[in-house]
C-alpha positions in Angstrom: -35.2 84.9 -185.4 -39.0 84.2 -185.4 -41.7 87.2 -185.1 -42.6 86.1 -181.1 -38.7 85.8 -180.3 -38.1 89.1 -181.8 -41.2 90.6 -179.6 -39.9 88.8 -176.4 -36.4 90.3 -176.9 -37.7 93.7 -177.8 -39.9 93.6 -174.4 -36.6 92.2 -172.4 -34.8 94.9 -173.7 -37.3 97.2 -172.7 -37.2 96.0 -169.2 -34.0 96.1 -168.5 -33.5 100.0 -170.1 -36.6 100.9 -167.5 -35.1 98.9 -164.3 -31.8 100.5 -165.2 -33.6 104.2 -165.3 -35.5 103.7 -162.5 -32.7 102.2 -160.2 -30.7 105.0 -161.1 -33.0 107.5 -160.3 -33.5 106.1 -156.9 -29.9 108.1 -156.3 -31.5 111.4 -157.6 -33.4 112.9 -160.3 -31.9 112.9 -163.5 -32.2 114.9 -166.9 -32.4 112.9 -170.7 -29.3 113.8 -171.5 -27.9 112.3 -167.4 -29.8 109.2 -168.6 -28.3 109.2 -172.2 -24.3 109.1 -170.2 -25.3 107.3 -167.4 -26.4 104.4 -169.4 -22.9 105.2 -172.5 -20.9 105.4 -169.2 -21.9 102.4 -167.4 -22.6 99.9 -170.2 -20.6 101.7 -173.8 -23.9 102.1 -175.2 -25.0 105.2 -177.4 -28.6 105.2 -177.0 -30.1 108.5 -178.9 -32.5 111.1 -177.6 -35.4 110.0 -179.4 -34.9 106.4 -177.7 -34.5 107.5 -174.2 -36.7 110.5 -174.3 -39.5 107.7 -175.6 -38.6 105.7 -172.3 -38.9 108.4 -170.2 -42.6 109.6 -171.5 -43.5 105.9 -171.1 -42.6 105.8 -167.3 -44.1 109.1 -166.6 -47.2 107.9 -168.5 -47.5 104.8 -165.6 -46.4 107.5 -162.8 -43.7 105.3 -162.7 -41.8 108.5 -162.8 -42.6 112.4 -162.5 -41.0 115.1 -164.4 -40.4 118.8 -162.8 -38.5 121.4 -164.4 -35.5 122.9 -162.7 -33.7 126.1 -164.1 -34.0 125.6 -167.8 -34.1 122.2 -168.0 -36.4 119.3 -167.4 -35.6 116.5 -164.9 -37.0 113.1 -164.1 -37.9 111.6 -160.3 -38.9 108.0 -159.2 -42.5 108.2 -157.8 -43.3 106.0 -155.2 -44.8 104.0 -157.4 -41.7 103.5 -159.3 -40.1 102.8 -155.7 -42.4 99.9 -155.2 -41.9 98.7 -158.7 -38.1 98.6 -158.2 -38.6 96.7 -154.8 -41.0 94.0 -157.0 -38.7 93.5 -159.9 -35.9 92.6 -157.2 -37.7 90.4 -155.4 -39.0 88.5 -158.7 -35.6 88.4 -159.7 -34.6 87.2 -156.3 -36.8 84.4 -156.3 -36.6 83.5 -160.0 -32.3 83.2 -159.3 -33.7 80.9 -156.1 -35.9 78.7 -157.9 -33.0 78.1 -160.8 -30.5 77.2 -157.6 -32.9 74.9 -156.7 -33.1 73.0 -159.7 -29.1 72.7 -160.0 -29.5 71.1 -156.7 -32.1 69.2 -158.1 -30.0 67.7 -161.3 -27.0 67.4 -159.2 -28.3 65.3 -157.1 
């Protein structure tokens, strides 16, 4: 795997572990240690502390996401700016899947 295709995967990666933190806390707010289940729960992945706890500084960092502390622990909301960054990924997504139907059509044709 080249240099650049190992950058582009890192980045995808990175996406999607954001998208999935952010949809997720669209349900509620949610601790590190929720986000480190959730994500072993949903998708058999052991992601460590010191992964997840980087992704959550990062989307705090671009008020994608704010954290409060409740009782002894710290927890994680969406911001409205992470609201409106959900609602853009989905529609890119949306019209990327649309554009690739249309060229199926295209070739079928």
């Amino acid at each position: 795997m080249t240099s650049s295709s190992k950058l582009v995967e890192k980045l995808r990666k990175r996406a999607i572990q954001n998208f999935i933190i952010l949809t997720e806390m669209k349900k509620g707010a949610l601790s590190g240690y929720d986000v480190i289940g959730l994500i072993h729960n949903k998708f058999g992945v052991l992601m460590s502390s010191g992964t997840i706890y980087s992704l959550l500084y990062s989307l705090e960092r671009d008020d994608l996401i704010r954290g409060v502390w409740s009782q002894r622990k710290r927890v994680y909301e969406l911001t409205e700016e992470g609201e409106q960054n959900i609602k853009v990924i989905a529609r890119a997504n949306q019209e990327v899947q649309d554009f690739l139907k249309s060229l199926s059509l295209l070739n079928a044709a």
